[in-house]
N, C-alpha and C positions, 0 to 999 in steps of 0.2 A: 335584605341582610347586609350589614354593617360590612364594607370590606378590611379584611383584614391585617392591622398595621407590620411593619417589618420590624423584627426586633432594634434593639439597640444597639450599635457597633456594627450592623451589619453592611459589607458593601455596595454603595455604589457605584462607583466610578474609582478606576485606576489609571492615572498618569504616570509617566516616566520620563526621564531623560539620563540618558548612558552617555557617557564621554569613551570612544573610539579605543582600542585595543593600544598597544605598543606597537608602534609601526620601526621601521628602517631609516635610514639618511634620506633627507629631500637629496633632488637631485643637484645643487650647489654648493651638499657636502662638504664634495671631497676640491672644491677650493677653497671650502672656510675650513677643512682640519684637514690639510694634503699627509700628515703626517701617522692618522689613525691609522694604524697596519691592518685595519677590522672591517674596513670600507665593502671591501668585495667579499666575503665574507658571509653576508645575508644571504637569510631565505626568502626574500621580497628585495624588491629596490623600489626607488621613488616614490618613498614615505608609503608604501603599500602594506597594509598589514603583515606582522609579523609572526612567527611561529609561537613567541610567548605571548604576543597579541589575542591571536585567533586561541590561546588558549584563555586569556582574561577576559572576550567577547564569549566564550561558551558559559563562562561560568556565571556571567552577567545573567546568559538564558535559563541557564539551572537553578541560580539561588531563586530567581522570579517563581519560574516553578514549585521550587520548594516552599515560597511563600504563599504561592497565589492560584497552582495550577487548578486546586480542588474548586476553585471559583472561577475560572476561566472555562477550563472545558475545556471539549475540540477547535479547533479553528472554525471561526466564522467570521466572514467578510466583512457581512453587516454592521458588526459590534468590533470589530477589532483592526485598527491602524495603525501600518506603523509607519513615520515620517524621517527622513535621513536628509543631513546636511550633503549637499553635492565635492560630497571627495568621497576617492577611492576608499581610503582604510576606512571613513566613517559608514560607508555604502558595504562594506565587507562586514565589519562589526556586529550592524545591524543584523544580515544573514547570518552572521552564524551563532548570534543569540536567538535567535528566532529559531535555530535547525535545534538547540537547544531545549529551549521555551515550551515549542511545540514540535517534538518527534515525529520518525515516525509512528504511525495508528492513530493520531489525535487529529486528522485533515478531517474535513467535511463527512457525513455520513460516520464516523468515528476512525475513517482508514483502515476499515476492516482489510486490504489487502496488503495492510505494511505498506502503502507508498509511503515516500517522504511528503511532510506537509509542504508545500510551495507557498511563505508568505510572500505575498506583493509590497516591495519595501519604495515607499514613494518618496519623489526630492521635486526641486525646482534649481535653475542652477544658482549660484553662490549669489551673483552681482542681483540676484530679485529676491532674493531671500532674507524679508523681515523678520523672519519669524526665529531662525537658527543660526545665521552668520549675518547680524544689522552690520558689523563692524568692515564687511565685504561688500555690500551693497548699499542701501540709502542713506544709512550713515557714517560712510566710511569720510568724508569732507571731512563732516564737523571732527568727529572721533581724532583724524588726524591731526585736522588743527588744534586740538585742544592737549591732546599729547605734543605736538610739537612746544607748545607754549610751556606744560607744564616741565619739558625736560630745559627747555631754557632758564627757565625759573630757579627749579628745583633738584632733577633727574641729573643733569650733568656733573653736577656737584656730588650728587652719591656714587655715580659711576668713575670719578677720581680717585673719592675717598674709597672706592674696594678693589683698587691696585694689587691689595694680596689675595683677595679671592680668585681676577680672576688670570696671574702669571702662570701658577699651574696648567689651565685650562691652556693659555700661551704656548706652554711649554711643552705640552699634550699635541697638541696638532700644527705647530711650527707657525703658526699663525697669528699674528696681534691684532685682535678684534678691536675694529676702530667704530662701530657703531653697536648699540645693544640688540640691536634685531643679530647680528652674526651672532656677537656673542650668544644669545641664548639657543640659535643655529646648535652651535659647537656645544654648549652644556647640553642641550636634548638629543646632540649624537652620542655623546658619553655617555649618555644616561641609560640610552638603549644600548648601548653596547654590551654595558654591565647587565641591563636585562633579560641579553641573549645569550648570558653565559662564560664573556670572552672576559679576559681576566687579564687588568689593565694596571701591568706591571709600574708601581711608581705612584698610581693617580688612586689615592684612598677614599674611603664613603668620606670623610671630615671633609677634604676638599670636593670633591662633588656637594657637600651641603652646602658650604658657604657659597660655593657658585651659584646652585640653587636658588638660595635663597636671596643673592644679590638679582638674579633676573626675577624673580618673584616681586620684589622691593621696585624695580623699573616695570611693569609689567601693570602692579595695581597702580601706579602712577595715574594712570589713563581713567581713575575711577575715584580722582581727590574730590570732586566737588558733587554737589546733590543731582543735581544734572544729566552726569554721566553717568549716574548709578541707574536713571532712570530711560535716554537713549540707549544704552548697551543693553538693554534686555531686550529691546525688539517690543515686538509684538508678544513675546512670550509669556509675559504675566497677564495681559488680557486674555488672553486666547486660553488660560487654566481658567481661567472665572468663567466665560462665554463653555466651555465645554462642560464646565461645574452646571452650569445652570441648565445646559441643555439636558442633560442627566437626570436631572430631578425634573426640569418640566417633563421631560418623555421616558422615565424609569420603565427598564423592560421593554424598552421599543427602538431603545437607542444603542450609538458604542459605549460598552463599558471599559476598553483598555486601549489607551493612545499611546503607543511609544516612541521618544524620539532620539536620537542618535547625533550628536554632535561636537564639538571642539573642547578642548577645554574652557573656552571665552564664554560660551552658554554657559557653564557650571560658573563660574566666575561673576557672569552679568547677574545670576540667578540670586546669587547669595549676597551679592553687593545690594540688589534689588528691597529684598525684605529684609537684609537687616543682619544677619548672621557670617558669622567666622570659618573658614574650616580649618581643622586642625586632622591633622591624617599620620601614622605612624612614619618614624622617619625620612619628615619633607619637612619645608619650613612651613609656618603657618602660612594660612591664605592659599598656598599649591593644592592640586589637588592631581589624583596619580589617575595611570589610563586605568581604563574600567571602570572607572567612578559613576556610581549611579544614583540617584536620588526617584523615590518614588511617592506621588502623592497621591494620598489615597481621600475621596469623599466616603461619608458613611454615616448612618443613621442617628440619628443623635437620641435623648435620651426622651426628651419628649415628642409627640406627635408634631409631625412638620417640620423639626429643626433634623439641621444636618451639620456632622462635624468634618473640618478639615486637618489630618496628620503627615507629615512628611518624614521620612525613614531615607538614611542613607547608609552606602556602603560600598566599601573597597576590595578588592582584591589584596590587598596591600597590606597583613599585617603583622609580618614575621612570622606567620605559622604556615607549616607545607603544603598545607591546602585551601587552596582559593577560595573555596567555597564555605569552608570554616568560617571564616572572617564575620565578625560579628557584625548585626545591625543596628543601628543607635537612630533613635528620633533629632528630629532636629527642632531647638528651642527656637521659633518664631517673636521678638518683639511684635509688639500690640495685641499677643492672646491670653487672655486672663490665665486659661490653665498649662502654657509654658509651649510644650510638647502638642496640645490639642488645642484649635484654634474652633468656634464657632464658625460655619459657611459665611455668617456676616462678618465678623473681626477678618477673616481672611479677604474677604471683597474690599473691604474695608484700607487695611493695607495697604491694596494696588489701587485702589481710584483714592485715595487721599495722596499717595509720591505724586498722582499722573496731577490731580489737583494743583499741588504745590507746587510743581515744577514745568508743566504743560506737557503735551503728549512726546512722545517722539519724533513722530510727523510733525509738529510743531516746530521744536529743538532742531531737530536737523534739515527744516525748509523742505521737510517732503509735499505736504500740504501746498507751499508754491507752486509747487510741478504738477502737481494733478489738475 
């Protein structure tokens, strides 16, 4: 007897990648804005998740649920990963999307006793980690040199020219930001400040955007040439094809749901990667807000044997009062004929043509030397 095919659309494998809650002041803060009356103030310190944080890491775990749980099930080990960049809020995140995700009753054997489910959320630390922070680890050389170069070039000259975005900011924290790492420092304290409620008498969303969007503008610097689009992603675009393929060679026998937890630089490298823009409710373009999640989903294609690859993203972020409201929207991929739906090959296709064109990242950044 003929075994029997899987419908059309039906799941195989789900991926993810979550960018980290709202977190608090790094701890260098309060020398790059000694003037923020907001500083001590938190419910976390030293960039540790925050209380609207851990509320935009829950909902991360919810809407997944509300997308995916009837497909998921209870927790299980075997079939289910999840992977976190090595920092605190990212490693916090992770847990409480998952406490989330998976409730309790839904642990092993179904949780018939109400325990909490305990997922094991796994890292490596930052400086070895291709896969989630390249730009920390084996490629952090090149990445800097080539940002260096490009702000000599180019960067210094935009950062003159937005003198009025960023005096406000100046003016805000008593402090004149003479490099753009502080600067963006002092815009992502304001930024959280405003997201925990404290109400920053003088300093409006207007100016908070142009700031924004002036570190936004220095930030994708680092991503002008083909190159970088394709080091800054790590490991990460092979390692979705390699677990694509592993899925469908071992369906049913394999993990079905990989989740990973990291910086904003992932969502960033990700989209610089294959091709695509973000545009998110009040940010500039190209930013993307905490909670930001992208999910990509493999699944059964129309014919026998073919299988399709869709990516779905979403925000917490979009002026309505509830988090979890916030709509989902596909994300249109260059190189797939049907926009929104990529064929498993056009989407393999994608990432071994950039690594073609441009040589690997191990290449690029002399990792390949060192081994």
């Amino acid at each position: 007897m003929a075994p029997m095919l899987a419908a059309p659309g039906a799941l195989v494998l789900l991926q993810q990648l979550s960018r980290h809650g709202a977190r608090s002041p790094k701890s260098k803060y309060p020398s790059e804005c000694p003037n923020d009356p907001f500083t001590n103030q938190w419910d976390s310190w030293n960039a540790g998740l925050s209380g609207p944080g851990h509320l935009e890491a829950a909902a991360v775990g919810s809407v997944t649920r509300q997308m995916y749980g009837a497909w998921l099930g209870p927790y299980n080990g075997s079939q289910m990963l999840v992977r976190s960049g090595d920092s605190d809020r990212v490693l916090q995140s992770a847990q409480v999307a998952m406490s989330t995700l998976l409730p309790p009753g839904t642990g092993p054997e179904g949780g018939l006793d109400g325990r909490p489910t305990i997922v094991p959320i796994h890292t490596v630390p930052e400086e070895e980690d291709s896969l989630l922070a390249i730009d920390k680890g084996g490629c952090h050389a090149r990445s800097k040199a080539d940002c260096k170069r490009w702000w000599e070039a180019t960067g210094a000259g935009i950062w003159e020219a937005g003198h009025a975005a960023v005096a406000p900011v100046t003016a805000f924290c008593g402090v004149e930001a003479t490099k753009a790492k502080v600067f963006k420092d002092q815009v992502d304290g304001i930024g959280f400040d405003i997201a925990a409620g404290f109400a920053l008498n003088g300093f409006g969303a207007d100016q908070l955007l142009a700031a924004q969007n002036l570190t936004m503008v220095l930030q994708r610097g680092c991503f002008t040439h083909d190159e970088a689009r394709t080091y800054m992603a790590g490991d990460f675009p092979v390692t979705l094809v390699a677990n694509m393929e592993k899925a469908i060679e071992a369906e049913g026998s394999d993990q079905k749901y990989i989740a990973y937890f990291s910086h904003r630089q992932a969502l960033y490298s990700l989209a610089e990667f294959f091709g695509w823009d973000w545009t998110q409710y009040g940010i500039p373009e190209g930013m993307v807000q905490t909670g930001t999640t992208v999910w990509l989903e493999l699944r059964h294609g129309e014919e026998a044997g073919q299988y399709d690859v869709a990516l779905l993203q979403w925000s917490p972020h979009c002026g309505l009062s509830s988090l979890e409201a916030c709509p989902v929207d596909p994300i249109t991929l260059p190189g797939c004929a049907r926009g929104t739906t990529c064929s498993f090959d056009e989407f393999r296709a994608i990432v071994s043509q950039r690594v073609a064109r441009t040589g690997s990242w191990e290449k690029l950044c002399g990792a390949e030397l060192m081994v």
